[in-house]
Backbone bond lengths (Angstrom), bond angles and torsions (degrees), N, CA, C in turn:
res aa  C-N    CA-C-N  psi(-1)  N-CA   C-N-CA  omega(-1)  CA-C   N-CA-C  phi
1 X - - - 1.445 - - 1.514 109.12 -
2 X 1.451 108.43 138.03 1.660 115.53 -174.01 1.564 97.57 -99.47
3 X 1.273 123.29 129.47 1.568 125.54 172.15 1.359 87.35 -101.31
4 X 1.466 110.35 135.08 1.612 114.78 174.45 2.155 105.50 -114.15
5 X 1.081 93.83 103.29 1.935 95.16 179.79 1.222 105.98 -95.32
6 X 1.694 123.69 10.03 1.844 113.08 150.38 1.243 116.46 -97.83
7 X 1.273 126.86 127.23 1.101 133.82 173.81 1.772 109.15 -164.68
8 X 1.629 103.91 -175.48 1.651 104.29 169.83 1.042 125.20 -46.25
9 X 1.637 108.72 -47.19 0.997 126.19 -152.73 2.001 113.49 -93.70
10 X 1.583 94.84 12.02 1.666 107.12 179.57 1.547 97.03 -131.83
11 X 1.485 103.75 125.61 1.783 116.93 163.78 1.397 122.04 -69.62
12 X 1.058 115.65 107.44 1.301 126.77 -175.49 1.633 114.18 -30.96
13 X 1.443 137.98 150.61 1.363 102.46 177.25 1.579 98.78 -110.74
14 X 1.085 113.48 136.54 1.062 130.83 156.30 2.047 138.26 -53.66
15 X 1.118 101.46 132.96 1.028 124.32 -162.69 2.059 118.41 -118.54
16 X 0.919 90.89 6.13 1.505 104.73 -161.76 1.270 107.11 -121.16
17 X 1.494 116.74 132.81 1.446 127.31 -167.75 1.912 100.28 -85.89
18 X 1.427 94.19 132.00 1.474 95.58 158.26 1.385 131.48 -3.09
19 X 1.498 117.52 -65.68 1.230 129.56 -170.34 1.821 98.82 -84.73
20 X 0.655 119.87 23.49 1.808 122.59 -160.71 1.901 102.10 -110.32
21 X 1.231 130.07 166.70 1.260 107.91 170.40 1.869 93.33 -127.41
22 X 1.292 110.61 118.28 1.573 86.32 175.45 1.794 135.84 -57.02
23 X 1.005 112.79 160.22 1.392 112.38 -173.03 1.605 127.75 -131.86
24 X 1.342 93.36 -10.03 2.116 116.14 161.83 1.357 97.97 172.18
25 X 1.475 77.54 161.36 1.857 115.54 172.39 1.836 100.80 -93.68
26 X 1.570 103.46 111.63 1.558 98.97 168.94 1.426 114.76 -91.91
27 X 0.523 126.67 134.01 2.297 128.54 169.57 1.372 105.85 -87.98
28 X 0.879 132.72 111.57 1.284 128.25 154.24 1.987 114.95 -114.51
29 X 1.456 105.00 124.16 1.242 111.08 159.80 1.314 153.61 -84.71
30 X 1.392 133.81 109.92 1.459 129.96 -118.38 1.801 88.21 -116.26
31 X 1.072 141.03 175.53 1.153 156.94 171.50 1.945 117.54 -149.17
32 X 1.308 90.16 85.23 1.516 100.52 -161.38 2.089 94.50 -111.79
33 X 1.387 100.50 164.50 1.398 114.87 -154.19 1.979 74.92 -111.75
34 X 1.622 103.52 157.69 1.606 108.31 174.43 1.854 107.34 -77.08
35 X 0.943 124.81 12.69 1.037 126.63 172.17 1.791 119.67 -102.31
36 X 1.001 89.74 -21.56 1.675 107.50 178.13 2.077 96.05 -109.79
37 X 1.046 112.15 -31.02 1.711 107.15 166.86 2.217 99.87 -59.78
38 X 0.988 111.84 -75.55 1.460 121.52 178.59 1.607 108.48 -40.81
39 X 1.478 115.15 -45.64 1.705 101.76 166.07 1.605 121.59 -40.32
40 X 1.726 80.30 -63.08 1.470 84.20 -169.58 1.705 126.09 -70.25
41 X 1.333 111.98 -6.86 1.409 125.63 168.48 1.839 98.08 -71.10
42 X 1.313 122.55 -54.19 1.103 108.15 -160.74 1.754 114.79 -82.68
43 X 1.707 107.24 -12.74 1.381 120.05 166.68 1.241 117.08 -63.55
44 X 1.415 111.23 -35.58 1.556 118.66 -158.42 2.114 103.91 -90.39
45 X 1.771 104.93 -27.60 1.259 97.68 -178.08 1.693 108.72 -78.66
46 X 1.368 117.17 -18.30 1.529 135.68 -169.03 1.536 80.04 -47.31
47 X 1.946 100.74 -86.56 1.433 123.99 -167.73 1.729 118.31 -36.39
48 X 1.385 104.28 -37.45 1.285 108.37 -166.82 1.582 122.76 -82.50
49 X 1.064 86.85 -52.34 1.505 112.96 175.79 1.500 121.31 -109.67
50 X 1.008 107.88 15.58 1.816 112.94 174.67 1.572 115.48 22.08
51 X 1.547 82.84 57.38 1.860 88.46 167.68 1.361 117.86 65.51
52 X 1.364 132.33 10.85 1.499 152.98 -171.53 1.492 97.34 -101.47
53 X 1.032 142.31 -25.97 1.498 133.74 -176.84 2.018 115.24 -123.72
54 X 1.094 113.75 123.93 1.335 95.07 -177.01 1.589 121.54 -113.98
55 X 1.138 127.45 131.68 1.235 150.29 -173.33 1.661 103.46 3.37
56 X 1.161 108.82 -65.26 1.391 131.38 -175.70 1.605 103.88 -37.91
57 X 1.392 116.79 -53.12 1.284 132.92 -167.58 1.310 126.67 -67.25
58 X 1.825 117.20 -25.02 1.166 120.38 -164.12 2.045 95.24 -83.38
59 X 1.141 99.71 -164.43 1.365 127.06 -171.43 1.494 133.27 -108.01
60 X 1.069 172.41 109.99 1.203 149.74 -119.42 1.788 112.17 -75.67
61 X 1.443 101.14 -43.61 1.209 135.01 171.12 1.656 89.96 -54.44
62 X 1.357 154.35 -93.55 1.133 150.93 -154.92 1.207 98.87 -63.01
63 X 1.181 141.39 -58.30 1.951 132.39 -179.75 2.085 92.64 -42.49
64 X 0.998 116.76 -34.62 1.441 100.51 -161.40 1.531 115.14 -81.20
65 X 1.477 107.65 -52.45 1.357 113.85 147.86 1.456 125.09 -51.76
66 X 1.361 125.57 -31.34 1.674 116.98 165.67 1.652 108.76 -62.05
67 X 1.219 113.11 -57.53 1.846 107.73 162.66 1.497 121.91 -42.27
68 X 1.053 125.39 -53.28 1.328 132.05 175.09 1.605 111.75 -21.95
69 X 2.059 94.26 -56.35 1.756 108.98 -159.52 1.686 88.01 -88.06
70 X 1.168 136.30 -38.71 0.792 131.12 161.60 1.842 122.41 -12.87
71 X 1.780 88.56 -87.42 1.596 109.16 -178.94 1.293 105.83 -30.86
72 X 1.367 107.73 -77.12 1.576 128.46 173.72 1.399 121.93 -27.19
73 X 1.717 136.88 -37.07 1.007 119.63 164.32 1.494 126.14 -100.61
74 X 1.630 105.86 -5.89 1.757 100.61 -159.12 1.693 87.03 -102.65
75 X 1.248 102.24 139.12 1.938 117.99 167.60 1.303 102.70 -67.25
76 X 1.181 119.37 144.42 1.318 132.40 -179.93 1.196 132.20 -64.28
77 X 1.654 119.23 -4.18 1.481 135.67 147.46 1.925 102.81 -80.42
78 X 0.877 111.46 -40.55 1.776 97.01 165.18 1.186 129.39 -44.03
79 X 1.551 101.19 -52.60 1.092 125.48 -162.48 1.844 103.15 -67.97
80 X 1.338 112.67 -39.38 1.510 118.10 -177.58 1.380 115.38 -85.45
81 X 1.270 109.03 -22.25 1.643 107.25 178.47 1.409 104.24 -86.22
82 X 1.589 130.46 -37.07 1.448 124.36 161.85 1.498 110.36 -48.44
83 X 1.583 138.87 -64.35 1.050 147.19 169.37 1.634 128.65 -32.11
84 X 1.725 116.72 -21.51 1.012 153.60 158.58 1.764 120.83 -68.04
85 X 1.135 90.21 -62.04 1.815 95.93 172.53 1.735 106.31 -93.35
86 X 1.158 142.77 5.77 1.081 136.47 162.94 1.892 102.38 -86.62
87 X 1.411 110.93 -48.48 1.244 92.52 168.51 1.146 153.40 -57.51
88 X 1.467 94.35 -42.24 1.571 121.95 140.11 1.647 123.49 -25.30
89 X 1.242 110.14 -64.31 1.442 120.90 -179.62 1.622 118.78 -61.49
90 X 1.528 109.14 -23.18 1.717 128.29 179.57 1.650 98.73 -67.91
91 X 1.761 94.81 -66.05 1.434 114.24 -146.53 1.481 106.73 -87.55
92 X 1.225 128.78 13.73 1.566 119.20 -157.42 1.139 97.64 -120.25
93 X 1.642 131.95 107.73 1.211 128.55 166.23 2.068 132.03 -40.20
94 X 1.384 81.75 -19.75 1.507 103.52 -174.59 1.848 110.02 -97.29
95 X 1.574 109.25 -0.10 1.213 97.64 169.46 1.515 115.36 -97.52
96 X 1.382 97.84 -178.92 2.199 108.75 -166.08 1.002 111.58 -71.68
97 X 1.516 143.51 133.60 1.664 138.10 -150.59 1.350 83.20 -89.26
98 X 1.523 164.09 0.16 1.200 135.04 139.78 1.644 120.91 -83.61
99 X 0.906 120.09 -6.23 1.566 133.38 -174.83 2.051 105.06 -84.96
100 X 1.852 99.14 -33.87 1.808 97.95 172.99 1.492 97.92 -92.92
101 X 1.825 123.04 -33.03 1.563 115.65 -170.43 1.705 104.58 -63.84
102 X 1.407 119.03 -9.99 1.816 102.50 179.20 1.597 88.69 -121.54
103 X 1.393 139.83 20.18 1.452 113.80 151.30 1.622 103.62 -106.79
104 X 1.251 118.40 -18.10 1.822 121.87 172.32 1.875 95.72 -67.18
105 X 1.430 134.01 -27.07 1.283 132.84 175.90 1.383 119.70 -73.05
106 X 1.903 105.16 -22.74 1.308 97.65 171.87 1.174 114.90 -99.69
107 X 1.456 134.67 -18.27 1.453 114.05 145.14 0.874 133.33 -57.65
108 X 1.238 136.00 20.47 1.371 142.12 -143.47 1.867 89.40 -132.88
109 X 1.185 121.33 -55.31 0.996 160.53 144.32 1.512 115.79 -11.63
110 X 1.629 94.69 -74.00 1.881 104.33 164.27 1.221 127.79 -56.39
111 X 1.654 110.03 -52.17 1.300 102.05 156.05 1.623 155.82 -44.59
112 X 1.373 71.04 -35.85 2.240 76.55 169.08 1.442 117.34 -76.27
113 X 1.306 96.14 -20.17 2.208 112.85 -165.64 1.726 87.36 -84.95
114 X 1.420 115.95 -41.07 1.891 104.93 -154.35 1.639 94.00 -151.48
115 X 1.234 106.20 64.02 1.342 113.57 172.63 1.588 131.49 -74.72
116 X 1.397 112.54 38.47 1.906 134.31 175.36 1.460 94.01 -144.55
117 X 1.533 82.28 136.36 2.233 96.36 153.29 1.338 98.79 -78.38
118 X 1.312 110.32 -159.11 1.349 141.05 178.58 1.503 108.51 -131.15
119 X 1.557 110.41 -34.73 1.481 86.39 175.56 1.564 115.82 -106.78
């Protein structure tokens, strides 16, 4: 299943400083794994919300737009080494029961925002 988050009804995000005049809307289409979706949910609430909002809480609509700002700033070795230790942090019997209870929130998280695989 393809979740599509361009549309009318989504504000483009911006990239352009105040003093800047924009000059286009680029689209780019990403092909990301739910493990790298949940990074960037839990990267994007860090930045955004400085740890004040937790995974569980947002909205499907806000997990999608939190990915969005996400995608958009982390390089794609970020993006996999976060995606790496978030899984880690789920799946590892040896990790801190609050360290898997807020990466089990961001799958939790992905799912409501992009609830189909693809394969």
């Amino acid at each position: 299943m393809t979740v599509s988050v361009e549309g009318a009804a989504v504000e483009p995000l911006s990239m352009v400083d105040a003093y800047d005049v924009p000059h286009a809307v680029v689209t780019v289409q990403v092909l990301v794994s739910r493990d790298q979706l949940a990074a960037a949910v839990l990267d994007a609430v860090g930045d955004v919300f400085g740890g004040g909002r937790h995974a569980d809480e947002l909205t499907a609509d806000e997990v999608r737009t939190l990915v969005r700002l996400s995608l958009a700033c982390m390089s794609a070795l970020e993006l996999q080494r976060a995606a790496e230790g978030v899984a880690s942090m789920a799946g590892s019997a040896s990790s801190r029961p609050d360290d898997r209870a807020v990466a089990l929130a961001a799958y939790r998280a992905v799912d409501r925002a992009f609830p189909g695989t693809l394969g």
